[in-house]
C-alpha positions in Angstrom: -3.2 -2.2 12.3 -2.4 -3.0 15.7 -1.0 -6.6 14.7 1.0 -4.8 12.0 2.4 -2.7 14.8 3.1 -6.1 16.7 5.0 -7.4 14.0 7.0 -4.2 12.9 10.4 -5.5 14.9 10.3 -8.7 14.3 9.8 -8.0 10.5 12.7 -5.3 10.8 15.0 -8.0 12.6 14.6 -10.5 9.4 15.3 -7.5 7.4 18.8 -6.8 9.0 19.3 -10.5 9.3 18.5 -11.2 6.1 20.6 -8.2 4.3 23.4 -7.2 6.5 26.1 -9.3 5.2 27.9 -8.7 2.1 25.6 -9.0 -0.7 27.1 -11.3 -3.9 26.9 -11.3 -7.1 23.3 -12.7 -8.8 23.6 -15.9 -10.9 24.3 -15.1 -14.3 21.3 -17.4 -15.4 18.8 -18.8 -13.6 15.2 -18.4 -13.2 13.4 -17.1 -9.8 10.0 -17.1 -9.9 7.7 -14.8 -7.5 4.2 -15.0 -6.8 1.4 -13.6 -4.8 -0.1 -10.4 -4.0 -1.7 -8.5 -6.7 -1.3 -4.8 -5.2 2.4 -5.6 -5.3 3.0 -7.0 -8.4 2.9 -4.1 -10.8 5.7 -2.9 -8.2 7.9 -6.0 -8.4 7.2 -6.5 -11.9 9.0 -3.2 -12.1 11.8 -3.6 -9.7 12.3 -7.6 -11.9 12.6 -5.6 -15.4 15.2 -3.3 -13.8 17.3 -5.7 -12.7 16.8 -8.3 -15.5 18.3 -5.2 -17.1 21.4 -5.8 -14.7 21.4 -9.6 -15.2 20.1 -10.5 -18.7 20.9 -14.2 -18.5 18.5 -14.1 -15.3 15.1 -15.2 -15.9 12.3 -13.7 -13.4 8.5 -14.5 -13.7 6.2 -12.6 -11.5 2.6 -13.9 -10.9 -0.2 -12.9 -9.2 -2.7 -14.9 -7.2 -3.2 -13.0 -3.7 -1.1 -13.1 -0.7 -2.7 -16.8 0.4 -1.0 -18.2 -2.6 2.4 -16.0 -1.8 2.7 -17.7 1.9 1.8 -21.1 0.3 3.8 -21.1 -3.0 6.9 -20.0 -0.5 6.5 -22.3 1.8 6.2 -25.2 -0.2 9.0 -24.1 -2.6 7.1 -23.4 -5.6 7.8 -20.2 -5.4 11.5 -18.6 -4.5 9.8 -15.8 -3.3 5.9 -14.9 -2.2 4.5 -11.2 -2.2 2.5 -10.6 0.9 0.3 -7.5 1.7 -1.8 -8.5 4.6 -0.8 -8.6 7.9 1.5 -11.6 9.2 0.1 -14.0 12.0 2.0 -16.4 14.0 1.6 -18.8 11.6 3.8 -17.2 9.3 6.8 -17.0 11.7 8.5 -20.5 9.4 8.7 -17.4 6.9 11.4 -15.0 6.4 9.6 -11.6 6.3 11.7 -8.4 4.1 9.4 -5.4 3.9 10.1 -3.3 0.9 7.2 -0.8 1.1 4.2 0.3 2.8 1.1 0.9 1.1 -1.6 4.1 3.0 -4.5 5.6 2.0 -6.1 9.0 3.1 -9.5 10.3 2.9 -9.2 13.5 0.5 -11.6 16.6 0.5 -11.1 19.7 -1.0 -9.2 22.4 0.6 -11.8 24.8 0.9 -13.8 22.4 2.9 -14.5 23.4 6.9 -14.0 19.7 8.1 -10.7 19.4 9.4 -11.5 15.8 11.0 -13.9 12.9 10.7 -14.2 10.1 13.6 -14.3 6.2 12.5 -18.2 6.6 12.7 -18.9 9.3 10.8 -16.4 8.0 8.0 -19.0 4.9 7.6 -21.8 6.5 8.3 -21.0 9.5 5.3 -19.8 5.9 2.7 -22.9 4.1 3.5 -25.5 7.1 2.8 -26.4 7.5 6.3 -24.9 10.9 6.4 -25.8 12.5 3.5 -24.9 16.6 4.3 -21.5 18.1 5.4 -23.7 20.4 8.0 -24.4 17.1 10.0 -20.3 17.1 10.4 -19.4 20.7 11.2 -19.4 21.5 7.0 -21.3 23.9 5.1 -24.8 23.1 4.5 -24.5 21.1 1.0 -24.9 17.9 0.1 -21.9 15.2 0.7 -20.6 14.0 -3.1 -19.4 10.4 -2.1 -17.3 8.9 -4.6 -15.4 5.4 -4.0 -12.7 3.7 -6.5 -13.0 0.4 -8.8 -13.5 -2.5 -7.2 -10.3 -4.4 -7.0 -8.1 -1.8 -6.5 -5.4 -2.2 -3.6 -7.0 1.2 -1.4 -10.6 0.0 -2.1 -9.5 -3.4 -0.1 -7.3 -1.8 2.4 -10.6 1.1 3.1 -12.9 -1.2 3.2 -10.8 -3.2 5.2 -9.8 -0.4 7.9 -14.0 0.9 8.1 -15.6 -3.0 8.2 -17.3 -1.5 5.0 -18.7 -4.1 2.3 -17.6 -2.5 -0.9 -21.2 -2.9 -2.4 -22.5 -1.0 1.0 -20.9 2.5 -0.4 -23.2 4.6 -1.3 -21.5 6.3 -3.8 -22.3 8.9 -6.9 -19.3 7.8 -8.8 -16.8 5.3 -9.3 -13.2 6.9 -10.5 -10.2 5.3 -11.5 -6.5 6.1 -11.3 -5.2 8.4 -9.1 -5.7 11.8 -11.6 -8.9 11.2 -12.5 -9.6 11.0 -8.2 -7.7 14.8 -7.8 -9.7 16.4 -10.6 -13.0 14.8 -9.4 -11.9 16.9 -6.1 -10.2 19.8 -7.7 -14.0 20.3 -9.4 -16.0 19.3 -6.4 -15.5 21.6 -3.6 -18.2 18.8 -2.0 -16.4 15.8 -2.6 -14.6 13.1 -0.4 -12.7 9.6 -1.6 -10.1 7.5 -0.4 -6.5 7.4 -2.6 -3.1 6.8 -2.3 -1.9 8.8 0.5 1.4 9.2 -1.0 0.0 10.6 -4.2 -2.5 12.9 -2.5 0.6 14.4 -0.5 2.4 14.7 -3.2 0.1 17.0 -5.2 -1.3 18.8 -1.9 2.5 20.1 -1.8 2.8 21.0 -5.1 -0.5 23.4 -5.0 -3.4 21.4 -5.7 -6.8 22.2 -3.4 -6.9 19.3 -1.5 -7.0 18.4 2.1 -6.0 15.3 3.5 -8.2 14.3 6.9 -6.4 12.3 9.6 -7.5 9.1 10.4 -7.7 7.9 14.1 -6.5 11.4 15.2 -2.8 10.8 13.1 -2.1 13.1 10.8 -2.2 11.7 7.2 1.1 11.7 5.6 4.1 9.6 4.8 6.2 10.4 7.6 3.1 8.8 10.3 3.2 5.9 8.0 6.8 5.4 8.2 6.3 5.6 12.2 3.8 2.8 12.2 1.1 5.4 13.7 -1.0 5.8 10.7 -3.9 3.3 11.1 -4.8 2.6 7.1 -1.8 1.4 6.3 -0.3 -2.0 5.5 3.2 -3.3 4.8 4.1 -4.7 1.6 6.4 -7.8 2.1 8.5 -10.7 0.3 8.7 -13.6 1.7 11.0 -17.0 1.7 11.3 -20.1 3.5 14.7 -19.9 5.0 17.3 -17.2 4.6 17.1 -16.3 0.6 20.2 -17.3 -1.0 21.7 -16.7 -4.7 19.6 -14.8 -6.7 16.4 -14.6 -4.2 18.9 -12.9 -1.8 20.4 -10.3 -4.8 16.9 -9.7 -5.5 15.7 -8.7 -2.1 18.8 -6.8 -1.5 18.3 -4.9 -4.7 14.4 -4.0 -4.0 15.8 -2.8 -0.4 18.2 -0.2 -2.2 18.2 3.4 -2.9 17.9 2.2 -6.7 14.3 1.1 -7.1 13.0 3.9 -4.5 11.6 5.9 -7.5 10.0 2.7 -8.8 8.3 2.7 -5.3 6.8 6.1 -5.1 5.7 5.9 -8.9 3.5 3.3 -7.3 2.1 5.3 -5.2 3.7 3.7 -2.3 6.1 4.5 0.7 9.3 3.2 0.6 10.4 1.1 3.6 13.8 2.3 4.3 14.8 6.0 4.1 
């Protein structure tokens, strides 16, 4: 998080560099290919169809392959434009770096559970089965129903990331799925906990549904501490290019920055970058 942090005005300085003059006109026809990260790609994908949509003679392949391969493809050229949703290093300054979104999670209990907080050490402790009773953590005195997402999924890798948890260390009673199948698993489990989207989880906590979202690292979880840079489990989701993006790279970017794909964005379950 803290290089995240680090990186934040740099990131935002190739943003307005990259975008602040007058955006042209895509190429009528063309192809621009984009590769990389597979928690973006279902986004991008999206953002592409819409504006294929806008510019049918434009061709635009997305592939996945992890972030390594965005950096590499984009550097080299292969690529016009890499998806990246790990943190940047100093190697990576040859890159332009455009955030579009950020992607959080939030540890999600029921609302009717006592625990209003949970320190880095507990959190492991309570995934890994060596806390086994909400009693041991200021909760009522019932057993702790630990349940963790499919393996693979972009807020398994950024929890497991955050905690220095091996995803086959989780000592959980159930694997879930997609985002609803996580809120009724809660909704009928006064003693659950999981990680999800923090986005979603706000979302429906807002609209009436008994959850509770627990900060993480003393920050509140929600989208606004995210948008702050304060929230610790929390990455941004970034294209990248080698050299300024030009012709339809550049429409593109500038398109996946606007106000048009922002419902795209949070149909992902992410944040969008710019308000």
């Amino acid at each position: 998080m803290g290089g995240w942090k680090r990186l934040l005005p740099a990131m935002l300085g190739a943003l307005m560099a990259c975008c602040s003059a007058t955006a042209g006109a895509a190429p009528s026809t063309g192809r621009l290919l984009i590769v990389g990260s597979g928690t973006m790609a279902p986004l991008v994908g999206a953002i592409a169809k819409r504006f294929q949509a806008l510019h049918p003679g434009l061709r635009i392949d997305v592939e996945m392959g992890g972030s390594g391969r965005g950096l590499a493809d984009a550097r080299s050229g292969q690529a016009d434009i890499g998806m990246v949703s790990r943190a940047l290093g100093d190697a990576d300054k040859d890159l332009q770096a455009i955030p579009i979104a950020r992607d959080g999670i939030a540890l999600v209990v029921h609302k009717s559970n006592p625990v209003a907080a949970l320190s880095d050490r507990q959190v492991v402790d309570i995934f890994t089965g060596r806390l086994a009773n909400w009693k041991q953590v200021g909760g009522r005195d019932a057993p702790i129903y630990v349940a963790k997402a499919e393996a693979g999924r972009s807020s398994s890798e950024l929890f497991t990331q955050h905690y220095g948890i091996a995803y086959g260390d989780i000592r959980a009673r159930q694997v879930v799925g997609d985002n609803p199948t996580r809120l009724r698993l809660i909704r009928e489990n006064p003693d659950a906990i999981l990680y999800m989207s923090l986005g979603e989880a706000e979302r429906k906590a807002a609209a009436g549904h008994p959850l509770k979202l627990l900060p993480a690292g003393g920050v509140v979880a929600s989208a606004r501490s995210i948008r702050s840079g304060d929230y610790p489990i929390a990455r941004a989701l970034t294209l990248v290019t080698r050299g300024r993006p030009t012709g339809p790279a550049k429409a593109f970017i500038e398109y996946a920055l606007s106000p048009a794909v922002a419902d795209l964005i949070v149909a992902h379950d992410f944040v969008p970058y710019l308000d």
